[in-house]
C-alpha positions, 0 to 999 in steps of 0.5 A: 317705629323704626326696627332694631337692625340685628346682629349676629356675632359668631365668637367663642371667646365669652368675655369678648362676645358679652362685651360685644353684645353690651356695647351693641345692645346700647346702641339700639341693635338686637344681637345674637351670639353663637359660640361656636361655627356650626351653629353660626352657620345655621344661624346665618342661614336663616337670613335676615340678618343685617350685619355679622362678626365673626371670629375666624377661629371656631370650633367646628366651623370656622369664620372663613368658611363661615364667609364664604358661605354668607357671600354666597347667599342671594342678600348681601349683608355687611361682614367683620372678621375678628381674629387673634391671626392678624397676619397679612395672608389671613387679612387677604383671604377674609377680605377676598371672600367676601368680608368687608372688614378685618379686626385682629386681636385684641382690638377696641370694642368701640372701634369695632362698634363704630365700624358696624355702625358705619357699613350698616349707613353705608349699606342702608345708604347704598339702598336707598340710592339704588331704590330712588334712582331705579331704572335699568342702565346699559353699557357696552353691552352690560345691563344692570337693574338696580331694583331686582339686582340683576345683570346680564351681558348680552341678553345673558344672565350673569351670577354676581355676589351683591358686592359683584353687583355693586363694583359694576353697577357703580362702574356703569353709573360713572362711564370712562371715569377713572378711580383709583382702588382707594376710591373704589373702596370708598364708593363701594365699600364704604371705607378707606383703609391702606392696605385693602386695595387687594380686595378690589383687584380680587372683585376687578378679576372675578367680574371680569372673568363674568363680562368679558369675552376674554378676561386677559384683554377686557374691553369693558373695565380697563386698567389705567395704568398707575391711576386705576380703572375704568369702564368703557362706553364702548369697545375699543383700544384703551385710552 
């Protein structure tokens, strides 16, 4: 029998929360709720979790910070941000920390639960992609090993966030092929929504800042400009 995937919901706002744990529950998962930051935090510390909703506005700890300090951890597991701050700028710096997506309030509880359940099959998908291909793969001296989910430049040990990780590793899989920030967010993200492109030209600069010689002329992803990016076989001019 299959294990019930766990959730865990950081929110102070009850009503929400036990609306959240109902709906969740009725789909098979195993929630936990923390009502406030720090107490998520320690929760989110333990690991094993699968999926997290956190609200931004906390007391003590607040969800951002909350993020920053999941996306840091070695396992990647799939993060909504939920907040009455629906302005542009608190959208973008969720997104930019690590959150895979951003609810403002109020918004349908169904429509949340529907979101979870769609980046736990993309990350069980992605999984299991990774898993059955196995097999490292080297590109214009980058080498991603998909089964213990390292790289390394040039023999040299590189420190990616998992999401890092997936951009480049799904980058290298499709050599000289040019996808738009759309398509990225639908590959590797798992989900097409305008307005989040920004994310994808955040994780673009870091890893480029992580496996080029010289981030401001890269020679391994490549703006195409007006269509996107792509990744080169091999150093040379851009096509």
């Amino acid at each position: 029998m299959e294990t019930a995937k766990r959730v865990l919901i950081v929110e102070d706002d009850m009503p929400i929360a036990d609306l959240l744990r109902m709906h969740l529950q009725d789909e098979g998962y195993q929630v936990t709720h923390c009502a406030d930051g720090a107490h998520g935090l320690a929760q989110v510390r333990t690991g094993g979790w699968d999926a997290l909703i956190l609200d931004i506005m906390l007391p003590g700890v607040d969800g951002l910070e909350i993020c920053r300090q999941a996306r840091a951890m070695t396992t990647y597991t799939p993060i909504i941000i939920t907040s009455a701050r629906s302005s542009e700028v608190h959208r973008i710096l969720g997104l930019e920390l690590g959150a895979d997506d951003y609810l403002p309030k109020p918004f349908s509880v169904l429509e949340l639960v529907a979101r979870v359940k769609a980046l736990l099959r993309r990350a069980d998908a992605m999984a299991r992609s990774q898993r059955n291909e196995g097999g490292a793969l080297e590109l214009n001296g980058v080498r991603v090993d998909p089964l213990t989910r390292q790289a390394h430049v040039h023999g040299s040990a590189l420190d990616l966030t998992p999401r890092e990780f997936d951009l480049l590793y799904f980058f290298i899989k499709h050599p000289e092929k040019v996808f738009s920030r759309l398509d990225l967010l639908n590959q590797v993200w798992g989900y097409q929504h305008d307005g989040y492109e920004h994310t994808v030209n955040t994780h673009i600069n870091r890893l480029r800042a992580k496996i080029e010689a010289d981030p401001a002329d890269p020679v391994r992803i490549l703006t195409v400009w007006g269509k996107g990016y792509r990744y080169a076989s091999a150093p040379g001019p851009e096509a």
